[in-house]
DRENPA-3360 file (N, C-alpha, C; in nm, 2 decimals, always signed):
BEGIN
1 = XXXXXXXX = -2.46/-5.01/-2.28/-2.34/-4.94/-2.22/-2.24/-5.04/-2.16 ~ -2.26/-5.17/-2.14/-2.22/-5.24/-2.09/-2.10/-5.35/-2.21 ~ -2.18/-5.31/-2.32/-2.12/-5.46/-2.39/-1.94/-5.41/-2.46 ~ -1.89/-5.55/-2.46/-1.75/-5.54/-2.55/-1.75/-5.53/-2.69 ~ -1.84/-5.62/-2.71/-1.85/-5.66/-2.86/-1.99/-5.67/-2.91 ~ -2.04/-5.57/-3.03/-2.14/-5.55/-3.08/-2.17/-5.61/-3.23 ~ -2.21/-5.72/-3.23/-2.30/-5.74/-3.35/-2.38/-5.72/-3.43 ~ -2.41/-5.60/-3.54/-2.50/-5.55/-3.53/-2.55/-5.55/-3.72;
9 = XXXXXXXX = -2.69/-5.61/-3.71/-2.75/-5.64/-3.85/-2.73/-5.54/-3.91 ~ -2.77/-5.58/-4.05/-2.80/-5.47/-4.17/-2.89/-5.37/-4.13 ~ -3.02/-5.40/-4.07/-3.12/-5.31/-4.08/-3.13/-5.24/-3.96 ~ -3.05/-5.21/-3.87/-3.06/-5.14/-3.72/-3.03/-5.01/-3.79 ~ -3.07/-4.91/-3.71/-3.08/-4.79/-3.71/-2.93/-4.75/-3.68 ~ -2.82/-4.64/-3.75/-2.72/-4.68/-3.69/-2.69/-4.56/-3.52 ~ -2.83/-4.52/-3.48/-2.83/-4.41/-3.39/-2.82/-4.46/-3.29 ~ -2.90/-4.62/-3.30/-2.87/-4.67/-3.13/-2.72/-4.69/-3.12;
17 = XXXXXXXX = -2.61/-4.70/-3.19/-2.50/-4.76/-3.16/-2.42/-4.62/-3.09 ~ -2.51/-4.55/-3.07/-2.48/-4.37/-2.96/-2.46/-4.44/-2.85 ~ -2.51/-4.53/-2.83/-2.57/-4.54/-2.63/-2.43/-4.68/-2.66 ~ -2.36/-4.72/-2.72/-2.24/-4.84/-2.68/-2.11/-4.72/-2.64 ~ -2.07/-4.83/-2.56/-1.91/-4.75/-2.56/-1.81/-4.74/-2.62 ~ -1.73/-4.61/-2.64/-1.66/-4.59/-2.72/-1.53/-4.72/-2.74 ~ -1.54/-4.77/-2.69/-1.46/-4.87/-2.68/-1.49/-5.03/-2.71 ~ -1.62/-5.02/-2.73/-1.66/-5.12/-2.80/-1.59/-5.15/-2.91;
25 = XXXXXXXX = -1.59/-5.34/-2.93/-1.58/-5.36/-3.07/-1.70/-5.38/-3.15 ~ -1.70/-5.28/-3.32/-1.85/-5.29/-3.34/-1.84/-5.42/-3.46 ~ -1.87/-5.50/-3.51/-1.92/-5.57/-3.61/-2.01/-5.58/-3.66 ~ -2.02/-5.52/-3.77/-2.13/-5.55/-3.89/-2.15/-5.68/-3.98 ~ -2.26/-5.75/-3.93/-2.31/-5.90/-3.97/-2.43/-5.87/-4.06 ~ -2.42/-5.80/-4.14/-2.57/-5.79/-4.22/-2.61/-5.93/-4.27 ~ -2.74/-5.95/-4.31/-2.81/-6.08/-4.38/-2.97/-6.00/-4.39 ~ -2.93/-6.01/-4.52/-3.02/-5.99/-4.61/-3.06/-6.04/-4.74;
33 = XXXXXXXX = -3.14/-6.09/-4.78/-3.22/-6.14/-4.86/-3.16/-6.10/-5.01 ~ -3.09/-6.16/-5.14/-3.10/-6.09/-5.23/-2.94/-6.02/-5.23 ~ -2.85/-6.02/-5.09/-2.75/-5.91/-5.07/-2.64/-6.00/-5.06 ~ -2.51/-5.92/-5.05/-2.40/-6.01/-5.01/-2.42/-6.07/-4.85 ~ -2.39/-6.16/-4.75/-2.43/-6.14/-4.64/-2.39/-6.22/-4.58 ~ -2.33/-6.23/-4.46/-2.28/-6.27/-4.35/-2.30/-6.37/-4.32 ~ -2.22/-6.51/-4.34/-2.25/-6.63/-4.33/-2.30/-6.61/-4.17 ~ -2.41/-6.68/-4.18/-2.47/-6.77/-4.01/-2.38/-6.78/-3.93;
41 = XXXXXXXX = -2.29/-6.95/-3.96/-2.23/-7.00/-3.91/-2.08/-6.90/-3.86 ~ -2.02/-6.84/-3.91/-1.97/-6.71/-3.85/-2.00/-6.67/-3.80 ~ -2.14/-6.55/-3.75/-2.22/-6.52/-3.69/-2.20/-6.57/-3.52 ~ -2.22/-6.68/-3.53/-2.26/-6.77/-3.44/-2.12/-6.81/-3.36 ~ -2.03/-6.86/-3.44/-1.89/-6.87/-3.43/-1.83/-6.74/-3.28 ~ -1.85/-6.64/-3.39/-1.79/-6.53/-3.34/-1.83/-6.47/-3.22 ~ -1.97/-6.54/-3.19/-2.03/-6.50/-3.06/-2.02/-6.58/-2.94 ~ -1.95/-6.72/-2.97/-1.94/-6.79/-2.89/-1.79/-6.74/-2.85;
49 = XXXXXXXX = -1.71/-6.74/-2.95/-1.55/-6.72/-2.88/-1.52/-6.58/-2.81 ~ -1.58/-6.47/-2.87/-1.58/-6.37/-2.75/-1.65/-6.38/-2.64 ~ -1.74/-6.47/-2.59/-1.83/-6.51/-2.50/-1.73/-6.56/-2.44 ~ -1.65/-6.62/-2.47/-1.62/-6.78/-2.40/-1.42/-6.68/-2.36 ~ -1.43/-6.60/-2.42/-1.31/-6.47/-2.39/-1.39/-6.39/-2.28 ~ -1.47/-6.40/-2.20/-1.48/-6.32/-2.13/-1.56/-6.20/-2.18 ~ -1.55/-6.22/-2.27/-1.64/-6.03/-2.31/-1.76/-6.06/-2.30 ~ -1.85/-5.92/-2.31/-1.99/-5.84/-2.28/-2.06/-5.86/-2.44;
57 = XXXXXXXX = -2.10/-5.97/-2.47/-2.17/-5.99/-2.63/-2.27/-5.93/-2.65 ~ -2.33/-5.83/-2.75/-2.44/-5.79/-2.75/-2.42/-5.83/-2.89 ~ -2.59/-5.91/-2.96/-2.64/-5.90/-3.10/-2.75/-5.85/-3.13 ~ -2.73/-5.69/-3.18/-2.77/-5.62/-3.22/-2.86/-5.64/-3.36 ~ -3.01/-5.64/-3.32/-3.09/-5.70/-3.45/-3.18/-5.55/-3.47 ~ -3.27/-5.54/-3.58/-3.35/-5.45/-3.60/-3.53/-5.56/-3.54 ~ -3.57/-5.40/-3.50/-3.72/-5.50/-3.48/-3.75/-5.63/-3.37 ~ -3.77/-5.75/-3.35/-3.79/-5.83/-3.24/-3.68/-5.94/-3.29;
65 = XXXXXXXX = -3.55/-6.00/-3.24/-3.48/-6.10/-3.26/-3.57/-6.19/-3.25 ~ -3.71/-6.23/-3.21/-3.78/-6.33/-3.23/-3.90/-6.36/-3.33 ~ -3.86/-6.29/-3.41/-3.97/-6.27/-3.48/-3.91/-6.25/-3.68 ~ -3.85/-6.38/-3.70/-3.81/-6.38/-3.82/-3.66/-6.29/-3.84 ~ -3.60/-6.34/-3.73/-3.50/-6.22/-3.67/-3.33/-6.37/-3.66 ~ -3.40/-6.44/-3.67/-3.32/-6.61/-3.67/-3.30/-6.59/-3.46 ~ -3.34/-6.51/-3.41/-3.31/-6.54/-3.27/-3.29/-6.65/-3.17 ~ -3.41/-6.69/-3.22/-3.41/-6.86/-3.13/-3.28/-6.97/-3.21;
73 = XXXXXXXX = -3.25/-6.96/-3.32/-3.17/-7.02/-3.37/-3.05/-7.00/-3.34 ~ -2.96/-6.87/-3.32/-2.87/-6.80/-3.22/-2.88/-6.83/-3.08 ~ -2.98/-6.82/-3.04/-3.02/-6.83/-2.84/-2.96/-6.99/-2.83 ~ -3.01/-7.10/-2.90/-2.99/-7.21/-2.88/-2.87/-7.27/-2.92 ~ -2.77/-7.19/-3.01/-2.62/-7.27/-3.06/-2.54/-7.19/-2.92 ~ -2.59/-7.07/-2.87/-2.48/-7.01/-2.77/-2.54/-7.06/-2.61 ~ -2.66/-7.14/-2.59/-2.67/-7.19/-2.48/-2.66/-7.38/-2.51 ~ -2.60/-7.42/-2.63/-2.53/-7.55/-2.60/-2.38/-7.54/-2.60;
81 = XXXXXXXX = -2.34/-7.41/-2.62/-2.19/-7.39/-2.62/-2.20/-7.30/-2.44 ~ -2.28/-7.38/-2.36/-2.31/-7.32/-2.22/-2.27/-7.17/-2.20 ~ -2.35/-7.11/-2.27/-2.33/-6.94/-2.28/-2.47/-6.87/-2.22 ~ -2.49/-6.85/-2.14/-2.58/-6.75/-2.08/-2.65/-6.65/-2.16 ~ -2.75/-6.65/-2.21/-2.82/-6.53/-2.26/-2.96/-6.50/-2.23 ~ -3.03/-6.32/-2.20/-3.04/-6.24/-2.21/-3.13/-6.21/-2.33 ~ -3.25/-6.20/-2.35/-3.32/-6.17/-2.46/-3.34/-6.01/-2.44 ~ -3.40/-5.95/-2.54/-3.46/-5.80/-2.50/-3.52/-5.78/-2.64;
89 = XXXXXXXX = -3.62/-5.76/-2.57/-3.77/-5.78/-2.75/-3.77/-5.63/-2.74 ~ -3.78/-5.68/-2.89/-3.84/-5.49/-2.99/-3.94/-5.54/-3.03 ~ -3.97/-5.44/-3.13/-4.09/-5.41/-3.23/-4.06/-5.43/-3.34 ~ -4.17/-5.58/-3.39/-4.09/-5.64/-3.47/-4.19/-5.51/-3.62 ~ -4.11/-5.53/-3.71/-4.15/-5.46/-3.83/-4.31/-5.48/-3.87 ~ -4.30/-5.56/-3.86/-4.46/-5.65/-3.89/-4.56/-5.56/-3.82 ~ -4.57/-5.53/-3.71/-4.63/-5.42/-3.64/-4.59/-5.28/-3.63 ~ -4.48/-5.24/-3.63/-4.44/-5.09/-3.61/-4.51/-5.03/-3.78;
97 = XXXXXXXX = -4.46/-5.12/-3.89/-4.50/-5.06/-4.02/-4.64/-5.02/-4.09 ~ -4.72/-5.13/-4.03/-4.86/-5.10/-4.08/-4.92/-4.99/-3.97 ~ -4.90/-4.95/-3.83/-4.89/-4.86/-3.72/-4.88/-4.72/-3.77 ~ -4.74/-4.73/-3.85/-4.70/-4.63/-3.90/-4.75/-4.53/-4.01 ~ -4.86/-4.60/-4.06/-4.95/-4.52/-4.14/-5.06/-4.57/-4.15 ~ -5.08/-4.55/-3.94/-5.26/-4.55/-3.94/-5.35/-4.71/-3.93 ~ -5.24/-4.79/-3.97/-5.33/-4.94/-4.00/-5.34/-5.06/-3.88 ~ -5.42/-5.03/-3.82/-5.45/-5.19/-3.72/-5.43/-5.28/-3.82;
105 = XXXXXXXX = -5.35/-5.39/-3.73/-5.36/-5.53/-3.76/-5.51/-5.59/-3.73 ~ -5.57/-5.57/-3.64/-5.69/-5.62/-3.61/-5.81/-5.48/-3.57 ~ -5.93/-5.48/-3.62/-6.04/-5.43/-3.61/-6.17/-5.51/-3.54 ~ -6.24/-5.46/-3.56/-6.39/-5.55/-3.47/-6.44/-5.51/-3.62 ~ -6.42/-5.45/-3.73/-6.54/-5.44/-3.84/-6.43/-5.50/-3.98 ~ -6.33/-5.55/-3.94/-6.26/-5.56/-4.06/-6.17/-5.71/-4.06 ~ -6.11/-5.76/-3.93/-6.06/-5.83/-3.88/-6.03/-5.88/-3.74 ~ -6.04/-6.03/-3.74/-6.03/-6.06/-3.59/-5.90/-6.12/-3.55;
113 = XXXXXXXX = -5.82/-6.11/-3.63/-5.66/-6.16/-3.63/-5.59/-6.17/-3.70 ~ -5.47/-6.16/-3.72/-5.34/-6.12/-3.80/-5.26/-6.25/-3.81 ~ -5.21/-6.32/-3.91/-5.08/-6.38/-3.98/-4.97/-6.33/-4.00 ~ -4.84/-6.40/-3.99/-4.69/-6.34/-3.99/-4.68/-6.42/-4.06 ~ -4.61/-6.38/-4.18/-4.57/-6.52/-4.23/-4.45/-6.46/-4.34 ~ -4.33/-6.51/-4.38/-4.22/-6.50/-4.47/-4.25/-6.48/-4.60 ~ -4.23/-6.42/-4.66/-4.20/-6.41/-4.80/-4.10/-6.49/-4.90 ~ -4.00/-6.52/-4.79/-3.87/-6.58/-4.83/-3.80/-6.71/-4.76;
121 = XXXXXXXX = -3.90/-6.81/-4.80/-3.85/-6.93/-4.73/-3.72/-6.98/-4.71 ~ -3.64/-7.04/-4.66/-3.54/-7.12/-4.70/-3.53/-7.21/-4.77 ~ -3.63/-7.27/-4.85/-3.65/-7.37/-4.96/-3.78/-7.35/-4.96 ~ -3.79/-7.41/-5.09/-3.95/-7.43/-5.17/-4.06/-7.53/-5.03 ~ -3.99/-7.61/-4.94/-4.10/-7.62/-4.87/-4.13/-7.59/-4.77 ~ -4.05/-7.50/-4.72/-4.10/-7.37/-4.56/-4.14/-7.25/-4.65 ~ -4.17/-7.22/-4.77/-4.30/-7.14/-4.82/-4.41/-7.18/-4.79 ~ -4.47/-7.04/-4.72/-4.61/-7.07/-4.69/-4.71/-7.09/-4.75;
129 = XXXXXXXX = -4.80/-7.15/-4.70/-4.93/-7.22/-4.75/-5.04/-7.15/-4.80 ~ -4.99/-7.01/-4.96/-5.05/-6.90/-4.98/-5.18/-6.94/-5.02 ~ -5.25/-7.07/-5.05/-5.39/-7.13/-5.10/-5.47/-7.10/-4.96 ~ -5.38/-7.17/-4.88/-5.43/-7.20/-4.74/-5.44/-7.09/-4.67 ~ -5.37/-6.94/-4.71/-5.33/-6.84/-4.58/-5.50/-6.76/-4.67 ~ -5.52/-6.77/-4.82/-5.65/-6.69/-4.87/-5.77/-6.74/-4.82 ~ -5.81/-6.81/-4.82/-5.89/-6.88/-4.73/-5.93/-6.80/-4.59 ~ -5.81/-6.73/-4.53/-5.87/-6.74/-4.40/-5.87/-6.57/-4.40;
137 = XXXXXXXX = -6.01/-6.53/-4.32/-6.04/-6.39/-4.33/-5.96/-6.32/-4.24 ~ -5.87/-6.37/-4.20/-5.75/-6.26/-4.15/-5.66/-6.18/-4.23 ~ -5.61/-6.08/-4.15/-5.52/-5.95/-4.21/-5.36/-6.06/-4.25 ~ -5.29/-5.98/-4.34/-5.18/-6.10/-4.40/-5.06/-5.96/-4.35 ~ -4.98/-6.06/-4.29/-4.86/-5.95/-4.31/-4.69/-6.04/-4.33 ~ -4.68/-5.99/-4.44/-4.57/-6.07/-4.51/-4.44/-5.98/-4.47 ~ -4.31/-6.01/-4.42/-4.23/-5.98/-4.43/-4.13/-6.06/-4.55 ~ -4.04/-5.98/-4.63/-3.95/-6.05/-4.72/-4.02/-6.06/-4.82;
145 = XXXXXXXX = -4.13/-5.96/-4.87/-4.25/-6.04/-4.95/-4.18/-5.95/-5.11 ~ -4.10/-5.84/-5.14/-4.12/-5.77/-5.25/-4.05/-5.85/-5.36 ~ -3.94/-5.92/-5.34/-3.89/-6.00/-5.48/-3.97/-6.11/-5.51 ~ -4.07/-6.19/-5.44/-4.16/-6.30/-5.51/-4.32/-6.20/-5.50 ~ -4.31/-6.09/-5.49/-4.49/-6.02/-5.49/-4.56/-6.12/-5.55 ~ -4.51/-6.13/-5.71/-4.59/-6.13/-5.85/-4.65/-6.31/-5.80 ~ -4.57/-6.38/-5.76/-4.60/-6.51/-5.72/-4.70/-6.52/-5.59 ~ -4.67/-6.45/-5.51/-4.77/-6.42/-5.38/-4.92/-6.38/-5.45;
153 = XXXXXXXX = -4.90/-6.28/-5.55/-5.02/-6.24/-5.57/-5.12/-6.32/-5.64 ~ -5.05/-6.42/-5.70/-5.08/-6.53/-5.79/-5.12/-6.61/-5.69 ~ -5.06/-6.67/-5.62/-5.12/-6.79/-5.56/-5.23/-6.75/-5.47 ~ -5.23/-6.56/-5.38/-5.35/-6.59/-5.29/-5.50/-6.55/-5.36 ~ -5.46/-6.50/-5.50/-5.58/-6.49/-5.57/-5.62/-6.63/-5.62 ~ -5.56/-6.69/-5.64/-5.55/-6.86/-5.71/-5.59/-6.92/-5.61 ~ -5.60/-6.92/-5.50/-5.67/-6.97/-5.34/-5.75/-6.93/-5.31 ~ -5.83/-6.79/-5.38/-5.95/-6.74/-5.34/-5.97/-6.62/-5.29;
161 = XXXXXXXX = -5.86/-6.53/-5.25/-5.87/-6.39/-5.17/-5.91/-6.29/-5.31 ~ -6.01/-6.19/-5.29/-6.02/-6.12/-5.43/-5.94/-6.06/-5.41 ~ -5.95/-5.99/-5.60/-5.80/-5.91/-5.66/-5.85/-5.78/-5.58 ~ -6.00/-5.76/-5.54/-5.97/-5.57/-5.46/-5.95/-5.61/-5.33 ~ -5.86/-5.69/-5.32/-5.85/-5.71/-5.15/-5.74/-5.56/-5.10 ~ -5.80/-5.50/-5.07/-5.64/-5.36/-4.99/-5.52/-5.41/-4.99 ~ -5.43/-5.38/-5.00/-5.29/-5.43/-4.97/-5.19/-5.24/-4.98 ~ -5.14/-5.29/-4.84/-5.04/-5.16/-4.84/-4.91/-5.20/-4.84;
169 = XXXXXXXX = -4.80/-5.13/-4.90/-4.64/-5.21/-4.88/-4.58/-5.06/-4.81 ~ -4.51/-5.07/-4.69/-4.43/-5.02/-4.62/-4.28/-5.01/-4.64 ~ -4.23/-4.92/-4.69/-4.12/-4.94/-4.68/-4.01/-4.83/-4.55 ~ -3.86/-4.88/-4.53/-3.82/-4.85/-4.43/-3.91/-4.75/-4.29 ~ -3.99/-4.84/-4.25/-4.09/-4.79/-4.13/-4.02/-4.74/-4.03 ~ -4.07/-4.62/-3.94/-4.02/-4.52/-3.89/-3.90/-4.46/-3.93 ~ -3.81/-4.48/-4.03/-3.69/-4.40/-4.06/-3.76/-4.30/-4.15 ~ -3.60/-4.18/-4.17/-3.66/-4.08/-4.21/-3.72/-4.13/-4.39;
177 = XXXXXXXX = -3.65/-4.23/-4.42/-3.67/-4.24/-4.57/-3.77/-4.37/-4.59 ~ -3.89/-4.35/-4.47/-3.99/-4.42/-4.47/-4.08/-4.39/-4.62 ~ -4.17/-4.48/-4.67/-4.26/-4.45/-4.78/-4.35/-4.56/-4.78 ~ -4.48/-4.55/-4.85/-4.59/-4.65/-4.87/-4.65/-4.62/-5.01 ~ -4.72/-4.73/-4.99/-4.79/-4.69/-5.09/-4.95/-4.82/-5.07 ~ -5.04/-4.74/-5.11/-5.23/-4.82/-5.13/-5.23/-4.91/-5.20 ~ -5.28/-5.01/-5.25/-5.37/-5.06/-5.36/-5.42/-5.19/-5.37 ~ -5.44/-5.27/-5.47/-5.57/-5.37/-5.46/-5.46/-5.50/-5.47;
185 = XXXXXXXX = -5.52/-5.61/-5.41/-5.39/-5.71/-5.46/-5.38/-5.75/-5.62 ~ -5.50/-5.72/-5.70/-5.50/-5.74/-5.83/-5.37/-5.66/-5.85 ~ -5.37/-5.54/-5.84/-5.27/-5.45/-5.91/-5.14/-5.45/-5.80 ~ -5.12/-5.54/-5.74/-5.02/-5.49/-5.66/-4.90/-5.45/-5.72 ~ -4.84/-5.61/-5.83/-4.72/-5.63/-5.86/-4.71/-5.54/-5.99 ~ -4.81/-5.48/-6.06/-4.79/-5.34/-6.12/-4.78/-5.21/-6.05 ~ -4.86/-5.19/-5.97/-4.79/-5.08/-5.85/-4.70/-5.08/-5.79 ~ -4.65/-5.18/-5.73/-4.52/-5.24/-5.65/-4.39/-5.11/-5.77;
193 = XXXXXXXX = -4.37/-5.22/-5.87/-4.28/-5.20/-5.94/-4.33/-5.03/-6.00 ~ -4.40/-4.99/-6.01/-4.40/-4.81/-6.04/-4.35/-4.73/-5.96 ~ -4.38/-4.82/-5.84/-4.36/-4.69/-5.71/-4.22/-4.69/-5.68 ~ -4.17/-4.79/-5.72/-3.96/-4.78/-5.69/-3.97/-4.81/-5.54 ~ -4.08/-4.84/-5.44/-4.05/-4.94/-5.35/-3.98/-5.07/-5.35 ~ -3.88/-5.08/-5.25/-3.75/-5.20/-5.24/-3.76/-5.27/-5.16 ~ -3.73/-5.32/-5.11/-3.69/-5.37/-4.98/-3.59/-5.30/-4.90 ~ -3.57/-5.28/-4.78/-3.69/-5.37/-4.66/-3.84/-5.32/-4.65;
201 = XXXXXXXX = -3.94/-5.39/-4.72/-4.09/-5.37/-4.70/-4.17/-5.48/-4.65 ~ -4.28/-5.39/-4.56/-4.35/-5.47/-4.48/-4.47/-5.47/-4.62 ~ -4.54/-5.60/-4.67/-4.68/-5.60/-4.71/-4.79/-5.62/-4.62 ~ -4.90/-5.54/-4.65/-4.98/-5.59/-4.54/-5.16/-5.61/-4.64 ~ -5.21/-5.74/-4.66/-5.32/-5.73/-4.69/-5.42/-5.80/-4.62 ~ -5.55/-5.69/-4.66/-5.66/-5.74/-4.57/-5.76/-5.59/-4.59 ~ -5.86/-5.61/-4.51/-5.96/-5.50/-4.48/-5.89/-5.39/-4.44 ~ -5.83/-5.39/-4.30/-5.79/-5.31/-4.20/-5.69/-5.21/-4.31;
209 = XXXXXXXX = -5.67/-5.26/-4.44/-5.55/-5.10/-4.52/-5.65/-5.02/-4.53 ~ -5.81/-5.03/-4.55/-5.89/-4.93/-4.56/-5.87/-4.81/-4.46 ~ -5.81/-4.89/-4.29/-5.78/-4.78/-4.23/-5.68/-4.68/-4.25 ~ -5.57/-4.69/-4.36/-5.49/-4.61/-4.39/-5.50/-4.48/-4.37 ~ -5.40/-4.38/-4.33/-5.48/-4.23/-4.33/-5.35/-4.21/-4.44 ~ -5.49/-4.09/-4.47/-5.48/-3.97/-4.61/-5.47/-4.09/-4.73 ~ -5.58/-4.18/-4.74/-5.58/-4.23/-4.84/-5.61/-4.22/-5.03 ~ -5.64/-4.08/-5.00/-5.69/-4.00/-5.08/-5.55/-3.94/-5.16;
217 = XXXXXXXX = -5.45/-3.95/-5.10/-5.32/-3.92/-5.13/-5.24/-4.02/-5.22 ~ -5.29/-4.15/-5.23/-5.19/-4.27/-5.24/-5.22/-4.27/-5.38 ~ -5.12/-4.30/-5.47/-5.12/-4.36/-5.61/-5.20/-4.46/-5.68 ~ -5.26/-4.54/-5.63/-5.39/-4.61/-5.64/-5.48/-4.63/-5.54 ~ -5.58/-4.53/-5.55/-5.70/-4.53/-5.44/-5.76/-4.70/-5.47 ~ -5.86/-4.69/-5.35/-5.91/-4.85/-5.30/-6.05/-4.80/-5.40 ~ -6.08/-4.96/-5.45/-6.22/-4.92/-5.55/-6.33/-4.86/-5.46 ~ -6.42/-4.79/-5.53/-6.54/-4.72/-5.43/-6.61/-4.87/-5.40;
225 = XX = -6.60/-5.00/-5.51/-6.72/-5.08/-5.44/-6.68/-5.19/-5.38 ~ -6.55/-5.13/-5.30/-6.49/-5.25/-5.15/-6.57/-5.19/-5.01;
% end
């Protein structure tokens, strides 16, 4: 209620922008993967000179600005341009989506800890270490993961995770045009592409998709001998 100027990503809901004032200025800065999108450096630009005008900046992100959200990367260009900021964490997708249809990240009979990790590096060598991430008997939760699946699925089977490992993909979590879908990592990148799931989807593999509810419902049930 307070701000002048609203920055606000591609993927926000556009219902919170009810609670700004009518008098706000709103800007839309999408960045997204794949899309046309909003140089950074703009971004960043544009938040420092209305800051530094006196106005009430709010950057409006979907989910946790700290959490693959570029936050810390924003926090730090507008506090060497001696700008004051003000964090306020959400719920980053990584959690709200597998939540959303029933799935712990962590169990006591399935898993003892959860990975975050990108789908979509900024170069070939901030891609994650998928030999390295199969290996480890934790739950995987990929954000940015649906345009390289077929590669993901390759390398963490190629590292050792089996092909009936569960894997659920979430798509737009809690909105109304939320959708999922079950299946084994063998078959992902052929179910992926049947089900007309897009992006923005959350992947989530590991034990814990067994907890899925109404799995009986999903387009590819989990094998009876997982």
């Amino acid at each position: 209620g307070l701000a002048d100027v609203i920055l606000v990503d591609d993927l926000v809901n556009p219902a919170v922008l009810e609670h700004a004032r009518p008098e706000a200025r709103i800007v839309h800065v999408g960045k997204r993967g794949g899309c046309q999108s909003t140089a950074q450096e703009f971004i960043e630009r544009l938040m420092i000179s209305e800051a530094r005008g006196g106005r009430c900046v709010v950057r409006l992100k979907g989910g946790d600005p700290f959490m693959f959200g570029r936050g810390g990367e924003e926090r730090d260009h507008l506090q060497a341009a001696g700008i004051d900021v003000d964090i306020v964490n959400g719920i980053s997708s990584g959690m709200a989506a597998p939540a959303a249809i029933g799935v712990p990240l962590t169990h006591r009979s399935w898993s003892q800890g959860a990975v975050f990790v990108t789908g979509h590096g900024k170069d070939a060598a901030s891609n994650p270490d998928w030999p390295a991430l199969a290996k480890l008997d934790l739950t995987l939760v990929i954000y940015m993961g649906v345009a390289r699946c077929g590669d993901i699925r390759n390398a963490l089977i190629e590292g050792g995770k089996a092909p009936s490992t569960p894997v659920a993909v979430i798509h737009a979590a809690s909105l109304p045009s939320q959708a999922h879908l079950v299946t084994t990592l063998g078959e992902l990148t052929e179910t992926l592409s049947a089900s007309g799931l897009v992006s923005p989807s959350i992947i989530v593999i590991g034990d814990v998709v067994r907890c899925a509810e109404a799995l009986s419902a999903q387009p590819v049930p989990l094998s009876a001998s997982n």
